[in-house]
N, CA, C and O atoms as a Tripos MOL2 file, in Angstrom:
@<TRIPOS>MOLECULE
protein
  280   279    70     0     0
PROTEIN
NO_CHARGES

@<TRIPOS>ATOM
      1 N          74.9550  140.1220  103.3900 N.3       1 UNK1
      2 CA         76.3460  139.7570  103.2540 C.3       1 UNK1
      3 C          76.6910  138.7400  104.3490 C.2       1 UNK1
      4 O          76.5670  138.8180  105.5710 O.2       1 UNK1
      5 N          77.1000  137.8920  103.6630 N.am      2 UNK2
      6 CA         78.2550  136.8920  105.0830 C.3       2 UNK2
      7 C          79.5020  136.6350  104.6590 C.2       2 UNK2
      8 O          80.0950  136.5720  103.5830 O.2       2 UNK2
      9 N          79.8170  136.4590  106.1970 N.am      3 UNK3
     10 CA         81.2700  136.1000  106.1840 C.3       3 UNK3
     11 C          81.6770  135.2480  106.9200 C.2       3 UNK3
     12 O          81.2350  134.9110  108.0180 O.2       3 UNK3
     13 N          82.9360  134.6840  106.0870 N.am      4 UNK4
     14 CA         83.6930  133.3220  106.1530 C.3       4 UNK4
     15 C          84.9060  133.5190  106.8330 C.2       4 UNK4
     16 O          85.8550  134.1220  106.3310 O.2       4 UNK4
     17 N          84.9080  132.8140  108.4570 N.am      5 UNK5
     18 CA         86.1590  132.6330  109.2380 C.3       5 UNK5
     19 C          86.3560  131.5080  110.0350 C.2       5 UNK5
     20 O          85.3340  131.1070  110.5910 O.2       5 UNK5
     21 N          87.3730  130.8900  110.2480 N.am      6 UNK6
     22 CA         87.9620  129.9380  111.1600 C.3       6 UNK6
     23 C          87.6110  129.9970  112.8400 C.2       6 UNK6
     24 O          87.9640  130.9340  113.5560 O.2       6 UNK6
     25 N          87.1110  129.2180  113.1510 N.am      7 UNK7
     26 CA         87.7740  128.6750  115.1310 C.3       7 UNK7
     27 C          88.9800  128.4590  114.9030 C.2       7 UNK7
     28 O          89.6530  128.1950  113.9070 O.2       7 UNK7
     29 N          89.1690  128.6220  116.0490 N.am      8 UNK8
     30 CA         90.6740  128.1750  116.2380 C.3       8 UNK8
     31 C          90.6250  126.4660  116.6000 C.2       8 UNK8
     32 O          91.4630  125.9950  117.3700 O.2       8 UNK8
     33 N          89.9970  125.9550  116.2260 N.am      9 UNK9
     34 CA         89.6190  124.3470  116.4230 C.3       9 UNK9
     35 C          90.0660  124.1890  114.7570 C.2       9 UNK9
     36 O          90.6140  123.1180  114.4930 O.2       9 UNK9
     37 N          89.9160  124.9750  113.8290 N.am     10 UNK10
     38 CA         90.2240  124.5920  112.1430 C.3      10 UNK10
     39 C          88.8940  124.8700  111.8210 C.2      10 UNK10
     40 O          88.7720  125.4290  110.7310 O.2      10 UNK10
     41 N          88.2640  124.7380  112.1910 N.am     11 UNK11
     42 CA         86.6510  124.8330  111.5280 C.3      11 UNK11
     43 C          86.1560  125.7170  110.7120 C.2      11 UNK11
     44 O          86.2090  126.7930  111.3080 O.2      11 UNK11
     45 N          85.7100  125.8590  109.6920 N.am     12 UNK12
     46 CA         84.8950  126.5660  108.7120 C.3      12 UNK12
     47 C          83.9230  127.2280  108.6770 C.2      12 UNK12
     48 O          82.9630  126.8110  108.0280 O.2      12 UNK12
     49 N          83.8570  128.3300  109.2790 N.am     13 UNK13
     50 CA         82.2010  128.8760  109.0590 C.3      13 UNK13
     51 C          81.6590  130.0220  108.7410 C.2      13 UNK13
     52 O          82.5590  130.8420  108.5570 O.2      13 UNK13
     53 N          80.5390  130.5080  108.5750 N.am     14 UNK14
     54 CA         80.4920  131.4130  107.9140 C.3      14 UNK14
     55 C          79.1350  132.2460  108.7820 C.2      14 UNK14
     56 O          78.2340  131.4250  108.9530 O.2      14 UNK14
     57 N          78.9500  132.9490  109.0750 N.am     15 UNK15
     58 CA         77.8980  133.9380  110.0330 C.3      15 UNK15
     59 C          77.0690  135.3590  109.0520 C.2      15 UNK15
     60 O          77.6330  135.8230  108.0600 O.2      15 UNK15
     61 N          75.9100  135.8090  109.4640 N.am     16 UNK16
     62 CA         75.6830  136.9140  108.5760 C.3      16 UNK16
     63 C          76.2120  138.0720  109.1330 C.2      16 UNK16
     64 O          76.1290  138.3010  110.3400 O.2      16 UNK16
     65 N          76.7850  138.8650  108.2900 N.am     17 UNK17
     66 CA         77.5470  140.3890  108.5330 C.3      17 UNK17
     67 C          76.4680  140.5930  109.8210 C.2      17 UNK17
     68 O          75.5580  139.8000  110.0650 O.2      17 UNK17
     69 N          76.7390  141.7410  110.5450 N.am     18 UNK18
     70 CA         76.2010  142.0810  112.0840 C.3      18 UNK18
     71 C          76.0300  141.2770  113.2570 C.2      18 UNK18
     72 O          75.6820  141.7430  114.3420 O.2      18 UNK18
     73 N          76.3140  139.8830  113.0050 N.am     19 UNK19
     74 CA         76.0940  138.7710  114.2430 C.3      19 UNK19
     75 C          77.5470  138.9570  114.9480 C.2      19 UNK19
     76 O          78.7200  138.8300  114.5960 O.2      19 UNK19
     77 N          76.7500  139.3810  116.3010 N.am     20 UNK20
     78 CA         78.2140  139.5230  117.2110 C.3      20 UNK20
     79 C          78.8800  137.9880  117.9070 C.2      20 UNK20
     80 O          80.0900  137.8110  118.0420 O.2      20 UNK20
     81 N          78.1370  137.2700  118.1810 N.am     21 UNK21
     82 CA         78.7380  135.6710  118.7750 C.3      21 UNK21
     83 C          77.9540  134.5140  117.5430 C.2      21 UNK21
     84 O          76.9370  134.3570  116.8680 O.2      21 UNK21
     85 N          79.7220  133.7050  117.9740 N.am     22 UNK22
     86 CA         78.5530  132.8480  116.6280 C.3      22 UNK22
     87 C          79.2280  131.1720  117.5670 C.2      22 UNK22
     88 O          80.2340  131.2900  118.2670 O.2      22 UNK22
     89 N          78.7880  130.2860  117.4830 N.am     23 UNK23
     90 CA         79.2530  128.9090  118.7280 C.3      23 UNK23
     91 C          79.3820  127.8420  117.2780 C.2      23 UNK23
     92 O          78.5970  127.5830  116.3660 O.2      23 UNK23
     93 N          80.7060  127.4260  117.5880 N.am     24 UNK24
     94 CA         81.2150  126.4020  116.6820 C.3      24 UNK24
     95 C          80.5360  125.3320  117.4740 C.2      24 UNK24
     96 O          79.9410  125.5530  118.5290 O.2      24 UNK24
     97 N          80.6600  124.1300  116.8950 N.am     25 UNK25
     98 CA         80.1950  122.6780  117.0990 C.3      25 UNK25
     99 C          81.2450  122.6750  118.0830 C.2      25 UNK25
    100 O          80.9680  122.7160  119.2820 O.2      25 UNK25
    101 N          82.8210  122.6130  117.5290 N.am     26 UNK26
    102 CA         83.9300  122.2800  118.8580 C.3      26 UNK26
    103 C          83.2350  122.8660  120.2560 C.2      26 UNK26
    104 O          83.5670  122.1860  121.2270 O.2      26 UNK26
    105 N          82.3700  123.9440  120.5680 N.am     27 UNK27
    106 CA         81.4670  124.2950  121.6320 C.3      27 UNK27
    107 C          82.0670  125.7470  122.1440 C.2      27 UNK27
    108 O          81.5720  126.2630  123.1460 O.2      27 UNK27
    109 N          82.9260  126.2610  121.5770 N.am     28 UNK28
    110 CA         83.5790  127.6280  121.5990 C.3      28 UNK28
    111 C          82.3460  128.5700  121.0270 C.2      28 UNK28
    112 O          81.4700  128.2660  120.2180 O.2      28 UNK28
    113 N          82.5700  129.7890  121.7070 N.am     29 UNK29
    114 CA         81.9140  130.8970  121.5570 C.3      29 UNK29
    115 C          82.7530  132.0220  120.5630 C.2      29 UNK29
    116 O          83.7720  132.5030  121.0590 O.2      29 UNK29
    117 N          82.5080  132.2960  119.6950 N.am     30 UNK30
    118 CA         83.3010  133.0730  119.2180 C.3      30 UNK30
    119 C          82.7380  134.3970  118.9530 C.2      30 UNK30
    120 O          81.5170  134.4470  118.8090 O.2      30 UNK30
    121 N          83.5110  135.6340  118.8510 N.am     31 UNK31
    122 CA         83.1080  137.2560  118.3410 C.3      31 UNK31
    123 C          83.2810  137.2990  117.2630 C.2      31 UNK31
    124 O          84.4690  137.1380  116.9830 O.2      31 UNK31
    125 N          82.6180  137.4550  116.4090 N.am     32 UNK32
    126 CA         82.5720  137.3740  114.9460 C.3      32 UNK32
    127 C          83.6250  138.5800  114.3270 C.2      32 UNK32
    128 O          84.4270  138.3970  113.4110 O.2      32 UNK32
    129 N          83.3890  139.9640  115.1350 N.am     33 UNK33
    130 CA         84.5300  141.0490  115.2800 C.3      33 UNK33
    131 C          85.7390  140.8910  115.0310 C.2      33 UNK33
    132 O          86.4540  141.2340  114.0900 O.2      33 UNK33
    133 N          86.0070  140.0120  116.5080 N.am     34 UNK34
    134 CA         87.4210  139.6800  116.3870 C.3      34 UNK34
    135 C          88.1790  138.2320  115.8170 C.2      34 UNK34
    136 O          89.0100  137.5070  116.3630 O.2      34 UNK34
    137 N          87.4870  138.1460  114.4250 N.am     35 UNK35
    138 CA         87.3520  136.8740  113.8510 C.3      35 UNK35
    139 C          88.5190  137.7040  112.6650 C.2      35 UNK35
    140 O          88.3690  138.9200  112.5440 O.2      35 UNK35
    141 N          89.4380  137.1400  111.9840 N.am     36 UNK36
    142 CA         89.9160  136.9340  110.4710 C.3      36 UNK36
    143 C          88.9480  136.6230  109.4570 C.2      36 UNK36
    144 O          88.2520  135.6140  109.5740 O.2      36 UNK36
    145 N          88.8420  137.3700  108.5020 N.am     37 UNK37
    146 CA         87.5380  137.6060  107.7840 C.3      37 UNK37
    147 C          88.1740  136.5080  106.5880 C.2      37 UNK37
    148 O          89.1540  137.1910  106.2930 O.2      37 UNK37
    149 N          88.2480  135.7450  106.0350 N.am     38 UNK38
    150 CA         88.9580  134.4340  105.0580 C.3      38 UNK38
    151 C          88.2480  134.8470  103.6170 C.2      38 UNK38
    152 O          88.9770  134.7220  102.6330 O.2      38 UNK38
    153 N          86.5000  135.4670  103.3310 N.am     39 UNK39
    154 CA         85.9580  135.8710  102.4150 C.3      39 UNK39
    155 C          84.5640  136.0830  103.0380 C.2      39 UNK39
    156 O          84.0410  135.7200  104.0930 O.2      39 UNK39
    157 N          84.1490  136.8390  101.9350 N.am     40 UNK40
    158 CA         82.4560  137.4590  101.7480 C.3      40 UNK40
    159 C          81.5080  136.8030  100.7300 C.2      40 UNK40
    160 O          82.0200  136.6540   99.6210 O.2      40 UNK40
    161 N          80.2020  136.3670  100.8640 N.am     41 UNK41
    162 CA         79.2570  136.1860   99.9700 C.3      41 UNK41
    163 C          78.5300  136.6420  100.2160 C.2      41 UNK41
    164 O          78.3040  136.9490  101.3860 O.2      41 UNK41
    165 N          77.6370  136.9810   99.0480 N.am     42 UNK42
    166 CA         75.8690  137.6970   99.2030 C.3      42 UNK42
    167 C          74.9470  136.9980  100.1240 C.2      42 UNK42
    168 O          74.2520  137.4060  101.0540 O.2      42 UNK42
    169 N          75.1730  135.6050   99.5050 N.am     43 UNK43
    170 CA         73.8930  134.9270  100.1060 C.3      43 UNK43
    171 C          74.1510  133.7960  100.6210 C.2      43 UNK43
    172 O          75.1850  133.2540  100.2280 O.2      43 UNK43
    173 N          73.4190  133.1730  101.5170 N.am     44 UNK44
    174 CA         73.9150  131.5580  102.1690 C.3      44 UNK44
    175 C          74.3710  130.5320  101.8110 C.2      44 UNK44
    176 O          75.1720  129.7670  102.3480 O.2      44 UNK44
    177 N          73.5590  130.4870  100.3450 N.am     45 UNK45
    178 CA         74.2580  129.4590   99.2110 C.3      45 UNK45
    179 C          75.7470  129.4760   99.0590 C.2      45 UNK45
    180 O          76.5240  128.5840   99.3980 O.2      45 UNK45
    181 N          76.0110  130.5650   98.5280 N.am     46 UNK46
    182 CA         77.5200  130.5370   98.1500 C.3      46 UNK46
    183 C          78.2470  130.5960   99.3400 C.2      46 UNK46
    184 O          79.3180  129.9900   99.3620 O.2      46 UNK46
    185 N          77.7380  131.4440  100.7330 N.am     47 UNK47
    186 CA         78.8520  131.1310  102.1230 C.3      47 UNK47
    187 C          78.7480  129.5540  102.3570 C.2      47 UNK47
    188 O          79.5810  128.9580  103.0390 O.2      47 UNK47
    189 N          77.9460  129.0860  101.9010 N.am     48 UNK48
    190 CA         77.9410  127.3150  102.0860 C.3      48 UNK48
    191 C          78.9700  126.2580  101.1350 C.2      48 UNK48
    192 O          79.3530  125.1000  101.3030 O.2      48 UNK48
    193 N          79.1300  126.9810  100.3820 N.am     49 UNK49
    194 CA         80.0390  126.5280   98.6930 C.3      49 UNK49
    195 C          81.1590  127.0950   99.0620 C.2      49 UNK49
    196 O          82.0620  126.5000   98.4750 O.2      49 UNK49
    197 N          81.7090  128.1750   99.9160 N.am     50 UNK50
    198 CA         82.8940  128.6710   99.9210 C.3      50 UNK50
    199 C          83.4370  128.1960  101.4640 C.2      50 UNK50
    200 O          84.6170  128.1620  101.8100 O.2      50 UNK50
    201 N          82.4170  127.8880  102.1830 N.am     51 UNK51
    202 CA         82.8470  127.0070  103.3370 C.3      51 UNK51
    203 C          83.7450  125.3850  103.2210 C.2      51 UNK51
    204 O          84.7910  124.9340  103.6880 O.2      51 UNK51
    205 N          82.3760  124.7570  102.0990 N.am     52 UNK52
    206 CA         83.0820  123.5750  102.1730 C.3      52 UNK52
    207 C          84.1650  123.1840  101.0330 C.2      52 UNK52
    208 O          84.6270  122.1430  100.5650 O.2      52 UNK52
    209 N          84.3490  124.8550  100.8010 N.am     53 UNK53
    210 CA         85.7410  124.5070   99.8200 C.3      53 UNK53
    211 C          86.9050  124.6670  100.4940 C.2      53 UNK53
    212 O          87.9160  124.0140  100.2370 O.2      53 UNK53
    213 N          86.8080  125.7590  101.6130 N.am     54 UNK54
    214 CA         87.6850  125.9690  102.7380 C.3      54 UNK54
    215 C          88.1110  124.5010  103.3000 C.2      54 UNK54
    216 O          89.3220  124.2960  103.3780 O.2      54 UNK54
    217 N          87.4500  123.7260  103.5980 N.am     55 UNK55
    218 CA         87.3200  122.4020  104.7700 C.3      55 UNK55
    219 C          88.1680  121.1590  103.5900 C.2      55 UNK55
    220 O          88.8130  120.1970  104.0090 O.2      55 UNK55
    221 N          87.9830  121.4520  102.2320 N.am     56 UNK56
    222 CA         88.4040  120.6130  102.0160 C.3      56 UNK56
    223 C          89.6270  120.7360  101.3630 C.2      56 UNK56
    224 O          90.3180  119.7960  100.9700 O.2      56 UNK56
    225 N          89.9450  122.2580  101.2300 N.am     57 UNK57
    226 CA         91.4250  122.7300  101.0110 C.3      57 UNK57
    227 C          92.2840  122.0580  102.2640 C.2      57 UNK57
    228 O          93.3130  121.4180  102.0450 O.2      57 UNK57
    229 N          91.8020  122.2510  103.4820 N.am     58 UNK58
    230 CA         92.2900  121.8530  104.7930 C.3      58 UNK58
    231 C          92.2110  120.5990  104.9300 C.2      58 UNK58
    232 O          93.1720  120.0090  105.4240 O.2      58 UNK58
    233 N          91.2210  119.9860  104.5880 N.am     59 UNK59
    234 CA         91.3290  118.8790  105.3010 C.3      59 UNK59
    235 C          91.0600  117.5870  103.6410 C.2      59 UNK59
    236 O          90.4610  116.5110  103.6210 O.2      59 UNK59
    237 N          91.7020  118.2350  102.6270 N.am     60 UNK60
    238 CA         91.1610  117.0030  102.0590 C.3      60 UNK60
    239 C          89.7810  116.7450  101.8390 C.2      60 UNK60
    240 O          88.9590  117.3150  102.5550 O.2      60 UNK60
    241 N          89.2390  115.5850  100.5150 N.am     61 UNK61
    242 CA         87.8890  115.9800   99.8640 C.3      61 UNK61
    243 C          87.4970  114.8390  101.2130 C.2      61 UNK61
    244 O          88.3560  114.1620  101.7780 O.2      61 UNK61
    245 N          86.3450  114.8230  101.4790 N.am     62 UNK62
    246 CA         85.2490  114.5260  102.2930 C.3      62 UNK62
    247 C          84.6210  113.7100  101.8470 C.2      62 UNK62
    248 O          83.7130  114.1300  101.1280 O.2      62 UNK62
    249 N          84.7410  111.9320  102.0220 N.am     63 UNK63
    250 CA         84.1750  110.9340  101.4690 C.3      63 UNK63
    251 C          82.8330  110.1410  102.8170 C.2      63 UNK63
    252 O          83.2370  109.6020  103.8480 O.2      63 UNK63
    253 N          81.7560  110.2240  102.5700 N.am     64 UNK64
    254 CA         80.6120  109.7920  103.5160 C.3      64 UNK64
    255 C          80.3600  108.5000  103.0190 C.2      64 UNK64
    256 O          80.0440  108.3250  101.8420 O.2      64 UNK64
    257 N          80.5240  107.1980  104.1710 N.am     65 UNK65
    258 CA         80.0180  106.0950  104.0720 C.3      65 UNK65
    259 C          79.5910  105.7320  105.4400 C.2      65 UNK65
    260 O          79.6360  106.3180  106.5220 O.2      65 UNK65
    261 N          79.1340  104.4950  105.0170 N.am     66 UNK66
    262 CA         78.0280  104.0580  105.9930 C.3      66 UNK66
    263 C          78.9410  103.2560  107.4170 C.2      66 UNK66
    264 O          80.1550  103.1920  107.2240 O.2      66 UNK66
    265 N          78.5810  102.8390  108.3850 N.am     67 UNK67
    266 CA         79.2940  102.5330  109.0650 C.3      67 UNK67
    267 C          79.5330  100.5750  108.6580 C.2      67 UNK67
    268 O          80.6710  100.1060  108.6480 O.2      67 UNK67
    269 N          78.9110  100.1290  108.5100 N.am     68 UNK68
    270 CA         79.0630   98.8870  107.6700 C.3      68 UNK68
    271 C          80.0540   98.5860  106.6750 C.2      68 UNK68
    272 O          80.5810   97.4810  106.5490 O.2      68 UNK68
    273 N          80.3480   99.8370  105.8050 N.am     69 UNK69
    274 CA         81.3500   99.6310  104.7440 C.3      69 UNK69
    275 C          82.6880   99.8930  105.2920 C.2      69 UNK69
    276 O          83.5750   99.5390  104.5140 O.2      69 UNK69
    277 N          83.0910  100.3870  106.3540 N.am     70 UNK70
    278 CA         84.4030  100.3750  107.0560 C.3      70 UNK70
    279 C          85.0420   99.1310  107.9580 C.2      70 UNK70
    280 O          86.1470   99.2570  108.4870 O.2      70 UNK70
@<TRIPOS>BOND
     1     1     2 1
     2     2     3 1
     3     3     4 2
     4     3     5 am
     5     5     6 1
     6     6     7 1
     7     7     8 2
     8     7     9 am
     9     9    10 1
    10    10    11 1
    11    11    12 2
    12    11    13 am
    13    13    14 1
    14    14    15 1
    15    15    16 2
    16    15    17 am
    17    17    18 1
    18    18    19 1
    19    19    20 2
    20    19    21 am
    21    21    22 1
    22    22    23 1
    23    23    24 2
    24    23    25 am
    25    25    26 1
    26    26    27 1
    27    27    28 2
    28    27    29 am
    29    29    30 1
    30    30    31 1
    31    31    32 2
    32    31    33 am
    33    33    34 1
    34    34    35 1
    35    35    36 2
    36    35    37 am
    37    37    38 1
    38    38    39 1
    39    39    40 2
    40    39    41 am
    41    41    42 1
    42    42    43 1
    43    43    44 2
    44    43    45 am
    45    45    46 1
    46    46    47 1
    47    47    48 2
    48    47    49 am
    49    49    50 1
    50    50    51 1
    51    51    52 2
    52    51    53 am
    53    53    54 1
    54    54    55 1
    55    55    56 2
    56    55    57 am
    57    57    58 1
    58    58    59 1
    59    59    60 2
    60    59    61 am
    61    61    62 1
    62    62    63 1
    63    63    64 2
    64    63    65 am
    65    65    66 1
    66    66    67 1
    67    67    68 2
    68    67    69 am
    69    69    70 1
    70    70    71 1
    71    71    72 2
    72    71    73 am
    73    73    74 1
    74    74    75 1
    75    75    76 2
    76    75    77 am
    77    77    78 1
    78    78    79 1
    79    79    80 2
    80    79    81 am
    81    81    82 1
    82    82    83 1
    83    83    84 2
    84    83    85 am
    85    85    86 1
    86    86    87 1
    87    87    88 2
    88    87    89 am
    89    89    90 1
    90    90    91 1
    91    91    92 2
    92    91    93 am
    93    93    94 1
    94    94    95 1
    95    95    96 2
    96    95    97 am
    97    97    98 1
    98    98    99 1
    99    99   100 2
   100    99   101 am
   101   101   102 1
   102   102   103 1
   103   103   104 2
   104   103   105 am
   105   105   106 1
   106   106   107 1
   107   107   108 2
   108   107   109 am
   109   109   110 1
   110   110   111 1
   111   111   112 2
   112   111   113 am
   113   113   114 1
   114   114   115 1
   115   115   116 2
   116   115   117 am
   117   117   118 1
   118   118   119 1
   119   119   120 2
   120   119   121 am
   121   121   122 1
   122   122   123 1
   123   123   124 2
   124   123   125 am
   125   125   126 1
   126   126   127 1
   127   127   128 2
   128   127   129 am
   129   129   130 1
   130   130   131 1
   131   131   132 2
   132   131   133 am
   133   133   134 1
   134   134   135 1
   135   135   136 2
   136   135   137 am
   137   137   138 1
   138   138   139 1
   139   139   140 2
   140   139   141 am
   141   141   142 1
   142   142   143 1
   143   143   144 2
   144   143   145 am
   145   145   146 1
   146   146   147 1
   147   147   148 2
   148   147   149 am
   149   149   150 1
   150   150   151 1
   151   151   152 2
   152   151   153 am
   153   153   154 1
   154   154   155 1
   155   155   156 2
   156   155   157 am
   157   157   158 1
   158   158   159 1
   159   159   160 2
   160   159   161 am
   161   161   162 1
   162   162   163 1
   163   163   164 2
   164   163   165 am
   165   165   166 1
   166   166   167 1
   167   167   168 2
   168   167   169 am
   169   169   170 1
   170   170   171 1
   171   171   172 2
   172   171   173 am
   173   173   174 1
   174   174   175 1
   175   175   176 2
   176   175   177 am
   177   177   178 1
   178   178   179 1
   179   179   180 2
   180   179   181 am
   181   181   182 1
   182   182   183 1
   183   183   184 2
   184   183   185 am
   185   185   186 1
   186   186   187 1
   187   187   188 2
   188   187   189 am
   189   189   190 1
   190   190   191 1
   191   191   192 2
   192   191   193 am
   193   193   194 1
   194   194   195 1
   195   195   196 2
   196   195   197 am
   197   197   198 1
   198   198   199 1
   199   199   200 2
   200   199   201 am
   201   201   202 1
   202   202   203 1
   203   203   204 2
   204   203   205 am
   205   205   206 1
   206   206   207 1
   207   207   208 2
   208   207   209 am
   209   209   210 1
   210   210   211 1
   211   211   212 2
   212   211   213 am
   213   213   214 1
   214   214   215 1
   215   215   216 2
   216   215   217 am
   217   217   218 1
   218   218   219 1
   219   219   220 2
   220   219   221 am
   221   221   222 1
   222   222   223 1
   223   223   224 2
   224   223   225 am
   225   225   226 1
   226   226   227 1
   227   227   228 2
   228   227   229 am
   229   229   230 1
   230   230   231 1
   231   231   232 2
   232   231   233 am
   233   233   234 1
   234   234   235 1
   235   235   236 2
   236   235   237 am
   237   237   238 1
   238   238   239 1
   239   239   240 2
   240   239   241 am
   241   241   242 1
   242   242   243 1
   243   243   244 2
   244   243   245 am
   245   245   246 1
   246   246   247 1
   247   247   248 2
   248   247   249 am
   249   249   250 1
   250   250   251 1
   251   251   252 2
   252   251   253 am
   253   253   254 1
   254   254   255 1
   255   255   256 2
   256   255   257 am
   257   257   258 1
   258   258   259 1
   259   259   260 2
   260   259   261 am
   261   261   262 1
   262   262   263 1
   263   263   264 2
   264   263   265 am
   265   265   266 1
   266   266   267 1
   267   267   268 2
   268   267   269 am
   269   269   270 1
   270   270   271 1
   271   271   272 2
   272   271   273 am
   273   273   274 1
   274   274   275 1
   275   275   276 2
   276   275   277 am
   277   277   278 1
   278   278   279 1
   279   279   280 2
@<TRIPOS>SUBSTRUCTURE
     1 UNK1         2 RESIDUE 1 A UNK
     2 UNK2         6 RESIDUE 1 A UNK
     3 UNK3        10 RESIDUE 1 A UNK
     4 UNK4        14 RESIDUE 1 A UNK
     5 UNK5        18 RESIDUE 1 A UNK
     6 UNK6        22 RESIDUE 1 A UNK
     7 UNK7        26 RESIDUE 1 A UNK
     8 UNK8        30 RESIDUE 1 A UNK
     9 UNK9        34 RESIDUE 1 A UNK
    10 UNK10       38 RESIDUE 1 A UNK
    11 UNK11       42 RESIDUE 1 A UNK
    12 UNK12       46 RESIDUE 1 A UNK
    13 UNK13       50 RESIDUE 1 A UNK
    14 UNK14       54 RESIDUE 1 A UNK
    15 UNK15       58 RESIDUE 1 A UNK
    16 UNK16       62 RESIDUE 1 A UNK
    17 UNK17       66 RESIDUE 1 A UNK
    18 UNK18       70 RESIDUE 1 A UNK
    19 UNK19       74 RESIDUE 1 A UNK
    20 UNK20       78 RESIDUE 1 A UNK
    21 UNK21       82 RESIDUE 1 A UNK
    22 UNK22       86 RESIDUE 1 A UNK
    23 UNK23       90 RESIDUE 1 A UNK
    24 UNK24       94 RESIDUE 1 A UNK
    25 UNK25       98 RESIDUE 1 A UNK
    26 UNK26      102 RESIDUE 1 A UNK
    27 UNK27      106 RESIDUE 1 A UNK
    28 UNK28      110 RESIDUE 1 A UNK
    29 UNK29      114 RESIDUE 1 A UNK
    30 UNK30      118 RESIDUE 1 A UNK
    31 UNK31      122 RESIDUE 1 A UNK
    32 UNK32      126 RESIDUE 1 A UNK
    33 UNK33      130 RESIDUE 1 A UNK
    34 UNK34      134 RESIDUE 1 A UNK
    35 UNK35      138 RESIDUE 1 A UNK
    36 UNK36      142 RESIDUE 1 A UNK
    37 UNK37      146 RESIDUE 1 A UNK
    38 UNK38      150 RESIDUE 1 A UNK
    39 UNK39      154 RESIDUE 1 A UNK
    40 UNK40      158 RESIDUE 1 A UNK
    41 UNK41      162 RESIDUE 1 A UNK
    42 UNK42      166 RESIDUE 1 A UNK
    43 UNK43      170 RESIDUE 1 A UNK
    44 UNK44      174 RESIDUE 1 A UNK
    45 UNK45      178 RESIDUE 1 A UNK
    46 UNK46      182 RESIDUE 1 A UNK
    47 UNK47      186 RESIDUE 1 A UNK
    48 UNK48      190 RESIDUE 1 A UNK
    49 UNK49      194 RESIDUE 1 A UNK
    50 UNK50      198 RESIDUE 1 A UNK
    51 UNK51      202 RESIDUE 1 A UNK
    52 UNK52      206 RESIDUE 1 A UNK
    53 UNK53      210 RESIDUE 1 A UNK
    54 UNK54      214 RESIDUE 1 A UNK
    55 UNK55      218 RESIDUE 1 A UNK
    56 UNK56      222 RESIDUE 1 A UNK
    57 UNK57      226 RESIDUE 1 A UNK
    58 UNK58      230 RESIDUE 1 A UNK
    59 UNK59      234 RESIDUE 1 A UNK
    60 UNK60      238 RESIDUE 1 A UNK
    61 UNK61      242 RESIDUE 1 A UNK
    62 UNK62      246 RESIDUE 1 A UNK
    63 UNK63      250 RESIDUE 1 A UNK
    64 UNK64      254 RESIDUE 1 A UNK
    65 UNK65      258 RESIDUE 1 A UNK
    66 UNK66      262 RESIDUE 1 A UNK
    67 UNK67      266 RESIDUE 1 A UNK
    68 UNK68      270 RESIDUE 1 A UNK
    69 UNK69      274 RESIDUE 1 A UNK
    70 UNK70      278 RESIDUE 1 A UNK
């Protein structure tokens, strides 16, 4: 089982059930415990599919280009 919760930076992520610290990119340490649980999946796949649906509820869809085309 994993589960899907926020940094307090906005960030999206998702950890496997029993992991007590989990370190966002922003460089925060977080307790997975004392985390807001947002949802559950079985397997990594779908905590990965329900992450970046989170990120883009928040932040809008997510367009990748090259640095040349800007």
């Amino acid at each position: 089982m994993y589960l899907i919760f926020r940094c307090d930076c906005g960030r999206t992520m998702y950890s496997k059930e029993g992991i007590a610290h989990k370190k966002c990119v922003c460089g925060k340490n977080l307790k997975v415990k004392e985390r807001r649980i947002l949802a559950k999946a079985e397997n990594h796949e779908t905590a990965s599919k329900m992450v970046r649906k989170f990120q883009e509820e928040k932040y809008g869809g997510l367009q990748f280009t090259t640095a040349d085309k800007i």
